[in-house]
MIKE-71052 format. One line per field, with one value per residue: x, y, z of N, C-alpha, C in turn; residue in one letter; residue number from 1. Coordinates in nm, 2 decimals. Example, Ala and Ser with C-alpha at 12.3 -4.5 7.8 and 13.67 -1.06 7.14 Angstrom:
REM residues 2
n_east: 1.32  1.28
n_north: -0.57  -0.22
n_up: 0.78  0.71
ca_east: 1.23  1.37
ca_north: -0.45  -0.11
ca_up: 0.78  0.71
c_east: 1.32  1.29
c_north: -0.33  0.00
c_up: 0.78  0.79
resn: A  S
resi: 1  2
This chain:
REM residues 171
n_east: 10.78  10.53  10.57  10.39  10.45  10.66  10.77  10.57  10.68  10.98  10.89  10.84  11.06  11.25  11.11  11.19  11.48  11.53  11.44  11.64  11.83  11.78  11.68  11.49  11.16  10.99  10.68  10.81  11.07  10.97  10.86  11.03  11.16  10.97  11.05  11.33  11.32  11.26  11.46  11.65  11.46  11.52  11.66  11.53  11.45  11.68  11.68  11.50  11.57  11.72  11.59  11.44  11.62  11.73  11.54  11.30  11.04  10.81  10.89  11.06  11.42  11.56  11.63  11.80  12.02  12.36  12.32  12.13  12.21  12.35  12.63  12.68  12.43  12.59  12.78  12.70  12.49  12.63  12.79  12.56  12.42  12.68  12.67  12.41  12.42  12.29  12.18  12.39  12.33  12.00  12.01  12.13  12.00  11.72  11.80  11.91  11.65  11.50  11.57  11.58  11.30  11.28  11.35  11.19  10.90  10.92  10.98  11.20  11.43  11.73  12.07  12.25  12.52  12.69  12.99  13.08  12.90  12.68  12.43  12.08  11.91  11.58  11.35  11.06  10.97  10.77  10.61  10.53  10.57  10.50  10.43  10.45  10.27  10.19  10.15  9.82  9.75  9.93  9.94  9.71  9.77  9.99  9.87  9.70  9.85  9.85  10.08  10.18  10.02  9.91  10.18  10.20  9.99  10.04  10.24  10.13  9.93  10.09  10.23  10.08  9.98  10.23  10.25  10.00  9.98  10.24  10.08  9.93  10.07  10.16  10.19
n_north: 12.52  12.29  11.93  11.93  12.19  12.21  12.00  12.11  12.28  12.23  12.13  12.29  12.50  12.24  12.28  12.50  12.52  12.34  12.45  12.73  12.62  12.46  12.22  11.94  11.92  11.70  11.53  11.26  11.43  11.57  11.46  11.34  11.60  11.67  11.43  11.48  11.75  11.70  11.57  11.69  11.73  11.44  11.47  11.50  11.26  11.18  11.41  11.35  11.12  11.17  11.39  11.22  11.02  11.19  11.19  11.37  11.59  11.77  12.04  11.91  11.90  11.96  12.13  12.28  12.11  12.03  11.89  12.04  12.24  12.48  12.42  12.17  12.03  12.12  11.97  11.74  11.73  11.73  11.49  11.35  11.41  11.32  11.08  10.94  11.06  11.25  11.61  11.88  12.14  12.13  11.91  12.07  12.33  12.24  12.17  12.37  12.56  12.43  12.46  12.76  12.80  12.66  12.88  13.06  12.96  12.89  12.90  12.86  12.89  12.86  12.70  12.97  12.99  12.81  12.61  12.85  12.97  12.91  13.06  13.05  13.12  13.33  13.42  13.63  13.54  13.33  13.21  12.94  12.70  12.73  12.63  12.40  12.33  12.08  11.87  11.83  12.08  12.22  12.30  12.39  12.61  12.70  12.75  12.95  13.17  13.46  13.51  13.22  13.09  13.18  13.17  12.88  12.80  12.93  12.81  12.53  12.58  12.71  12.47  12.27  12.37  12.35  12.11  12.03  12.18  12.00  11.75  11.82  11.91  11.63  11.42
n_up: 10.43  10.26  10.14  9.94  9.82  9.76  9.61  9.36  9.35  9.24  8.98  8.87  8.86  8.76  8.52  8.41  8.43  8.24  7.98  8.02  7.92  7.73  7.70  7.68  7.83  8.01  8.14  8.23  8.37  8.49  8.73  8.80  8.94  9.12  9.27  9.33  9.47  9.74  9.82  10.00  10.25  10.36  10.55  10.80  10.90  11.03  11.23  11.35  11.50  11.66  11.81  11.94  12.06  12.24  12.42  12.35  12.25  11.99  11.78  11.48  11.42  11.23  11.01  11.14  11.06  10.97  10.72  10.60  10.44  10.19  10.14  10.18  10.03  9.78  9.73  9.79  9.57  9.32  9.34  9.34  9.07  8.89  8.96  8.85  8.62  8.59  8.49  8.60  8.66  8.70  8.94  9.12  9.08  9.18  9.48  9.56  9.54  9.72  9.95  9.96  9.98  10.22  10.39  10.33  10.45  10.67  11.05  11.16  10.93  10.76  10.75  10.59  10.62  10.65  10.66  10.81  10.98  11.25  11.26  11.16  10.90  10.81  10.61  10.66  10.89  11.10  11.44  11.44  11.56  11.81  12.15  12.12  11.92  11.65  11.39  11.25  11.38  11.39  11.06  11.06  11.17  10.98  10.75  10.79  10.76  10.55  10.34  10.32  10.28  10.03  9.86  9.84  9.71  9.46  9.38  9.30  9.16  8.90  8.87  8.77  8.54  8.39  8.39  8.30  8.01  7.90  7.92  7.71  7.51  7.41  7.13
ca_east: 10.69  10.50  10.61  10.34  10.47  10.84  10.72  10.53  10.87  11.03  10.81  10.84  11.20  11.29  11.08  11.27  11.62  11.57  11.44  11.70  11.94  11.78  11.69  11.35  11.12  10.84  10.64  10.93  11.17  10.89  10.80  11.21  11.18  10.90  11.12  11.45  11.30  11.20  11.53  11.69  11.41  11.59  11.71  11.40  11.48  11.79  11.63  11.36  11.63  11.82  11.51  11.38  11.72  11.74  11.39  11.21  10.94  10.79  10.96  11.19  11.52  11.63  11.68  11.98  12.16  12.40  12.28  12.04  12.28  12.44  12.76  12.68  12.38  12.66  12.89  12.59  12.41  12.75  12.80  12.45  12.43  12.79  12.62  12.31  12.45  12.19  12.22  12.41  12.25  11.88  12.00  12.19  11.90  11.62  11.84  11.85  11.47  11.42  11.63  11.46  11.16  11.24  11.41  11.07  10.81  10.92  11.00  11.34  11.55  11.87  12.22  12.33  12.66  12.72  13.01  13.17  12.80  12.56  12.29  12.03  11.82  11.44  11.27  10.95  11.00  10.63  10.61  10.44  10.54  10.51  10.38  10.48  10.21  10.22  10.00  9.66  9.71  10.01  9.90  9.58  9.84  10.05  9.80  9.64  9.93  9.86  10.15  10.22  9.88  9.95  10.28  10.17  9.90  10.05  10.33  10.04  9.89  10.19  10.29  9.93  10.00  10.31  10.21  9.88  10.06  10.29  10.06  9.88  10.17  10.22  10.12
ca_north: 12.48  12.15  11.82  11.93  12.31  12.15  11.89  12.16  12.43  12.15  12.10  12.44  12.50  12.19  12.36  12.69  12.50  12.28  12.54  12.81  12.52  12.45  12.08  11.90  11.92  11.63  11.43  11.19  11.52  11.65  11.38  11.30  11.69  11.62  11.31  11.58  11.81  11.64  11.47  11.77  11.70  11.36  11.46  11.46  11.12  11.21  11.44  11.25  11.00  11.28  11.42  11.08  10.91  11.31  11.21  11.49  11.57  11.83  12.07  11.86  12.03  11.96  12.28  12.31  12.04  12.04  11.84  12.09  12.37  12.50  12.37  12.01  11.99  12.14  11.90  11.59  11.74  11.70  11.37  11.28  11.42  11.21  10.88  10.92  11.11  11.38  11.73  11.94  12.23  12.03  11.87  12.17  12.40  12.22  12.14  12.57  12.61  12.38  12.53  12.90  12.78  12.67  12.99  13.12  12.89  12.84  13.01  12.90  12.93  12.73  12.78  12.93  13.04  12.70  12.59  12.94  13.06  12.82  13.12  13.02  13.30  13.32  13.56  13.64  13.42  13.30  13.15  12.84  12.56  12.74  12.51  12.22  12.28  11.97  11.78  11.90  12.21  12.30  12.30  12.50  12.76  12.77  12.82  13.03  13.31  13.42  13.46  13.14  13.02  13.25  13.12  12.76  12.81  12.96  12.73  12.43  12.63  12.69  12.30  12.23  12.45  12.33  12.02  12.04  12.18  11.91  11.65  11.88  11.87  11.52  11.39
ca_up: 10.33  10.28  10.08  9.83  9.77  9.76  9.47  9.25  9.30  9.14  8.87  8.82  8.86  8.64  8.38  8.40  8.44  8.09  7.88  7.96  7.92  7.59  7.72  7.67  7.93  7.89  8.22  8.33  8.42  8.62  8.79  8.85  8.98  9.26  9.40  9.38  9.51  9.82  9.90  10.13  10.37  10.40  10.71  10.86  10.93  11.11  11.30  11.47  11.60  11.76  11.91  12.03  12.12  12.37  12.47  12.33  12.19  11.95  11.60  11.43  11.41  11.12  10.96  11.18  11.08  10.82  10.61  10.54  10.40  10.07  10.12  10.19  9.87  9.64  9.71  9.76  9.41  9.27  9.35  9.29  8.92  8.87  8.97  8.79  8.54  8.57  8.46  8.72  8.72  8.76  9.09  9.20  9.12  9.27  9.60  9.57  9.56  9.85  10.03  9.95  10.03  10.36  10.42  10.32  10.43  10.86  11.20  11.19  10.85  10.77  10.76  10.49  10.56  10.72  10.82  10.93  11.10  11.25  11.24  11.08  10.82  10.74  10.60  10.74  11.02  11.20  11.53  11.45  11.63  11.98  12.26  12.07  11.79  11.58  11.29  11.22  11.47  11.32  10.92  11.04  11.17  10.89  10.66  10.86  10.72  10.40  10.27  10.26  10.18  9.83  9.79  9.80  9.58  9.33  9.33  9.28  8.99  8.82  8.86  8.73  8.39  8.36  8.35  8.17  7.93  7.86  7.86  7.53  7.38  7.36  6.99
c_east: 10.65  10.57  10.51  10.38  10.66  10.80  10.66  10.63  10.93  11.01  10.86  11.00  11.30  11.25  11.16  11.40  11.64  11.51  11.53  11.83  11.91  11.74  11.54  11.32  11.03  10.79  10.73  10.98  11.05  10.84  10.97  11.22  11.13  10.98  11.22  11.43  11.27  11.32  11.61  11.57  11.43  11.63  11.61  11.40  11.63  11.78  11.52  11.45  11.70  11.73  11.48  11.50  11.74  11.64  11.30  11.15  10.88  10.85  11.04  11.31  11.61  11.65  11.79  12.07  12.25  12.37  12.19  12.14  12.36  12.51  12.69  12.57  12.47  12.71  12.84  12.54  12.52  12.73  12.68  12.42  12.54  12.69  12.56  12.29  12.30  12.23  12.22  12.33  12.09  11.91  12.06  12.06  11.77  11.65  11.78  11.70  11.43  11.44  11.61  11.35  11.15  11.33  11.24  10.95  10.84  11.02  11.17  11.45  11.64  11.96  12.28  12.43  12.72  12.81  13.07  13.05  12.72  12.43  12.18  11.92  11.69  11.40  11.13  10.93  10.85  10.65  10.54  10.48  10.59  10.42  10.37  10.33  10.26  10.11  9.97  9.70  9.86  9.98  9.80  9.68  9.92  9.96  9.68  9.74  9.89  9.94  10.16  10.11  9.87  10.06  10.27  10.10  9.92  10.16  10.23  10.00  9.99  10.25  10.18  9.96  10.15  10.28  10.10  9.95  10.17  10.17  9.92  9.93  10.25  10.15  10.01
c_north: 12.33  12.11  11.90  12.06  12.25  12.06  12.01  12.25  12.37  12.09  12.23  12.50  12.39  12.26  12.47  12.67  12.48  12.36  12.65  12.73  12.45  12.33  12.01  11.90  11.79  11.59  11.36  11.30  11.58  11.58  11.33  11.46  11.69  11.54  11.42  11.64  11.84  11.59  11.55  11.73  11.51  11.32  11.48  11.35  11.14  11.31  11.44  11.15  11.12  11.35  11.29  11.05  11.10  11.32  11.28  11.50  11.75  11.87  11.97  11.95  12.00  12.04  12.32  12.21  12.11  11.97  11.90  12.26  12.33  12.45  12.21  11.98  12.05  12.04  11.75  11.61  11.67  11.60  11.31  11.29  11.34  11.11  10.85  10.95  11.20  11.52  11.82  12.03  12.20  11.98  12.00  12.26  12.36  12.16  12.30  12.61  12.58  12.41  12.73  12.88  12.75  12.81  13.08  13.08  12.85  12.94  12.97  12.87  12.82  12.80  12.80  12.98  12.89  12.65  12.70  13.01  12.92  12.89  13.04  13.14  13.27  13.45  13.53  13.53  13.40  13.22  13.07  12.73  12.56  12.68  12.44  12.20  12.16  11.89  11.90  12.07  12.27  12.35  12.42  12.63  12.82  12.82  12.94  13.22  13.33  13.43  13.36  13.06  13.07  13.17  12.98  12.74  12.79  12.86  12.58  12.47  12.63  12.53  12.26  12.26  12.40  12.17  11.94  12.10  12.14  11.78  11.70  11.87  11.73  11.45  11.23
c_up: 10.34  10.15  9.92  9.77  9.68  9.58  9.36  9.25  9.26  9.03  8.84  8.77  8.74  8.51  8.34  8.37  8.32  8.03  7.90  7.92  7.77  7.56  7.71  7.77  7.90  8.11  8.33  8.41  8.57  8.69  8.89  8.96  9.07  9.35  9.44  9.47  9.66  9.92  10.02  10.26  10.41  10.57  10.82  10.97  11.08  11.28  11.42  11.54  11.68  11.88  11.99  12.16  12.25  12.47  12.47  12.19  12.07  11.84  11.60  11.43  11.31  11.01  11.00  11.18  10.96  10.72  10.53  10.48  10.26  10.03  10.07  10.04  9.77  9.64  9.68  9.62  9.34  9.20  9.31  9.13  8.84  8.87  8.91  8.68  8.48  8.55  8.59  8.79  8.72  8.86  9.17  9.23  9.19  9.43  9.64  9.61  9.69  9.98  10.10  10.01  10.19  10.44  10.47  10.45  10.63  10.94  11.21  11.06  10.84  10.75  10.68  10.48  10.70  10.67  10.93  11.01  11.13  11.28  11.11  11.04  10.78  10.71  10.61  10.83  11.09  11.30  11.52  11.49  11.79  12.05  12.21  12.00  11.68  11.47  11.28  11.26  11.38  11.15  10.89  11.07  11.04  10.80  10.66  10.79  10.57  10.32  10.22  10.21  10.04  9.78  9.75  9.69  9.46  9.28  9.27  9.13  8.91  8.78  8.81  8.59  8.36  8.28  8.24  8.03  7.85  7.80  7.70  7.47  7.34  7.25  7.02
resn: X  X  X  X  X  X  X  X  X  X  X  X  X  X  X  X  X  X  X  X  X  X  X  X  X  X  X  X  X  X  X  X  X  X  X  X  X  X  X  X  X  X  X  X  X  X  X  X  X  X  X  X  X  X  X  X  X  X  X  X  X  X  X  X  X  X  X  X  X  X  X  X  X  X  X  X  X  X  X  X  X  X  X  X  X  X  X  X  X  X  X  X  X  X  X  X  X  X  X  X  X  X  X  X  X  X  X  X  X  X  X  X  X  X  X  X  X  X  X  X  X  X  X  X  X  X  X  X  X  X  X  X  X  X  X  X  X  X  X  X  X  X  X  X  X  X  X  X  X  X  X  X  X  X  X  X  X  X  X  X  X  X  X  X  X  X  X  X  X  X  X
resi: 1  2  3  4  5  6  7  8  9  10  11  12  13  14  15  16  17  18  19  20  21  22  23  24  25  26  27  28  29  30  31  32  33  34  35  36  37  38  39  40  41  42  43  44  45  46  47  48  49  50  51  52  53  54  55  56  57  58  59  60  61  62  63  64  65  66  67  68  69  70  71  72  73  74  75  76  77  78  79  80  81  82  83  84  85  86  87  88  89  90  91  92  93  94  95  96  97  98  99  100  101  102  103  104  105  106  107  108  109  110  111  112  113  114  115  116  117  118  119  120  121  122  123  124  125  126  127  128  129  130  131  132  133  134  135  136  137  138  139  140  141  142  143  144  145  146  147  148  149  150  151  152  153  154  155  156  157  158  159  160  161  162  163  164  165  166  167  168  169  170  171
């Protein structure tokens, strides 16, 4: 999935988390949910030195690290809701989503029975970043599926309504 689908499933997802939690939703929270939501692809970072410093070039592989599995955002949400004293299940669940999504949303899945499997699971798996597609040429491919050109979408709209719909209800 992209940065922008990831940001409006966490608009979305915060919304869903503080109302069945009973919790106000307003602007800030959903704007706090976009950054959250965002921070599993962190390792991004990690993964471009690993490719570089091996001298190689093309996908990131950061879907297979650990840093991108279950285990490790339970135990970092955790810790990060402690520090910040944010509501657990708000950093837990939007680690969860981003983690769905890239389940969803790419050719090679993550690990979620990481640390006793290092398989990694997708569903509907696409071949998009064969012969070292990249950028531009890669974006036209993804969206070239429609699934995920629906699923984005709709995740945009819904983060659109959600949000227009706050800022109506502010006096």
């Amino acid at each position: 999935m992209t940065v922008m689908a990831h940001a409006a499933a966490g608009v979305v997802a915060a919304y869903v988390i503080q109302r069945a939690a009973h919790q106000p939703f307003h602007l800030g929270v959903a704007g706090l949910a976009a950054l959250l939501s965002g921070l599993p692809d962190l390792d991004l970072l990690w993964g471009w030195w690993r490719r570089r410093r091996a001298g190689g070039e093309g996908h990131n592989p950061h879907h297979a690290l650990w840093t991108h599995t279950p285990l490790f955002w339970g135990i970092w949400g955790l810790c990060l809701a402690w520090a910040f004293h944010l509501p657990v299940a708000l950093v837990l669940g939007l680690a969860l989503v981003h983690l769905l999504l890239d389940s969803l949303g790419t050719d090679d899945g993550i690990m979620w029975l990481w640390p006793w499997r290092r398989r990694q699971y997708a569903l509907w798996p696409r071949d998009l970043h064969t012969a070292g597609v990249r950028g531009l040429a890669f974006y036209r491919r993804y969206y070239r599926q429609p699934l995920f050109l629906a699923l984005e979408l709709s995740l945009l709209v819904l983060a659109g309504a959600v949000v227009a719909h706050e800022l109506v209800s502010i006096p």
